[in-house]
C-alpha positions in Angstrom: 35.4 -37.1 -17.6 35.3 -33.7 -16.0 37.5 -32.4 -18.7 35.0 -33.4 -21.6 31.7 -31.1 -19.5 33.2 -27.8 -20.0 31.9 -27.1 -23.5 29.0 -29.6 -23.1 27.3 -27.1 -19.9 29.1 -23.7 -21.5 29.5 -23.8 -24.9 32.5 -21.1 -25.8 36.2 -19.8 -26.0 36.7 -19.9 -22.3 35.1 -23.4 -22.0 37.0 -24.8 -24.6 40.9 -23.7 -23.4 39.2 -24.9 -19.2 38.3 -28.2 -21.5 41.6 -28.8 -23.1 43.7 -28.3 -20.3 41.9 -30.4 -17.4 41.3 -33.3 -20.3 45.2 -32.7 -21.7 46.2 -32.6 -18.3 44.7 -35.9 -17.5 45.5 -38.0 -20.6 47.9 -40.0 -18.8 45.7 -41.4 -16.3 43.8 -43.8 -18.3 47.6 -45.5 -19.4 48.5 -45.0 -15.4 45.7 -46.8 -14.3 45.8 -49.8 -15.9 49.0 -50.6 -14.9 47.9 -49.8 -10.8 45.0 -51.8 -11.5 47.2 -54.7 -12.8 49.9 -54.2 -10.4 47.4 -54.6 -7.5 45.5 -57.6 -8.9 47.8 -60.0 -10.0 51.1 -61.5 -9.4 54.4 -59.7 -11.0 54.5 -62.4 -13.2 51.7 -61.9 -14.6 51.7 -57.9 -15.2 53.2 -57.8 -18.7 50.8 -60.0 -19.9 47.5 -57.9 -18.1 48.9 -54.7 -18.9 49.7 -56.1 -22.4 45.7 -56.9 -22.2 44.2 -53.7 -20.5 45.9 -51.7 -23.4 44.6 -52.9 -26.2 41.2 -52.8 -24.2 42.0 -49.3 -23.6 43.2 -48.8 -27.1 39.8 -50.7 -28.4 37.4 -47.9 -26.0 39.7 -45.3 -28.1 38.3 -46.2 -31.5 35.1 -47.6 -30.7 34.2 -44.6 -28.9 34.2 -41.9 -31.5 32.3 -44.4 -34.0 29.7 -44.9 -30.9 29.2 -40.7 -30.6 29.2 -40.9 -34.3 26.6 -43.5 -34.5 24.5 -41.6 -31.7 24.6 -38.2 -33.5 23.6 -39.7 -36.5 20.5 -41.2 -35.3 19.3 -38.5 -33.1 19.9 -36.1 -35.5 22.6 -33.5 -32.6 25.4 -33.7 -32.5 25.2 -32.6 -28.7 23.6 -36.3 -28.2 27.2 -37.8 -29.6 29.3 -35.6 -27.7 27.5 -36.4 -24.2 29.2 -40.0 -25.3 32.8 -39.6 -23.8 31.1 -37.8 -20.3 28.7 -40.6 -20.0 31.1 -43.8 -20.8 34.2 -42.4 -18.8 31.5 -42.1 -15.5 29.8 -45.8 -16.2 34.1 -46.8 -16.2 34.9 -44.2 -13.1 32.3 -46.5 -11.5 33.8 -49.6 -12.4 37.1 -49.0 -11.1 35.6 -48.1 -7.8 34.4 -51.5 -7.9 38.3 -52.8 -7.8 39.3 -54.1 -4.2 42.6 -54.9 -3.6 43.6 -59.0 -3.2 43.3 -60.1 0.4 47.1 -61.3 1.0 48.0 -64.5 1.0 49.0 -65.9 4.5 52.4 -66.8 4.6 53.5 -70.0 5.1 55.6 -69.2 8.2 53.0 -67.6 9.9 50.3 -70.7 9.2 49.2 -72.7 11.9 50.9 -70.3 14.6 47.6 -67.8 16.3 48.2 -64.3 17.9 
């Protein structure tokens, strides 16, 4: 997110190269974080499948995205209006993974029943 507010608060040169290298430099993360996020939710047996899932979901926000800015510029006539898309939606998801809590532990059966 931070990466995309460079040339949306300071249009220019320098703006642009600070833009491309914190957004190239955080490209990974979105890729990285889905698989933390499945790791710490579910069961291993289940993380090819999730991860499998939170790709294409990933994938999906890639091209729906630039049609959505597209749309947005279209209508309002700026194409300033478009690009305030990708700051916007990766804060409303920024928030959303703060929302993640890890899963309470199951109690293990060799421990149940027996009391500190």
């Amino acid at each position: 997110m931070l990466g995309t507010l460079p040339v949306l608060l300071y249009p220019g040169p320098v703006a642009m190269l600070l833009s491309a290298i914190l957004f190239g430099g955080s490209f990974m993360a979105g890729p990285t974080s889905i698989t933390i996020v499945a790791q710490r939710q579910l069961s291993p047996a289940s993380w090819t499948a999730a991860i499998s899932l939170l790709t294409v979901g990933f994938a999906f926000g890639q091209t729906i995205g630039p049609i959505l800015a597209g749309a947005i510029s279209d209508v309002t006539g700026s194409i300033e209006a478009g690009f305030w898309v990708s700051p916007l939606l990766l804060a409303i998801a920024a928030c959303v993974n703060l929302l993640q809590r890890p899963p309470v532990p199951a109690e293990s059966p060799a421990l149940a029943g027996k009391s500190s």
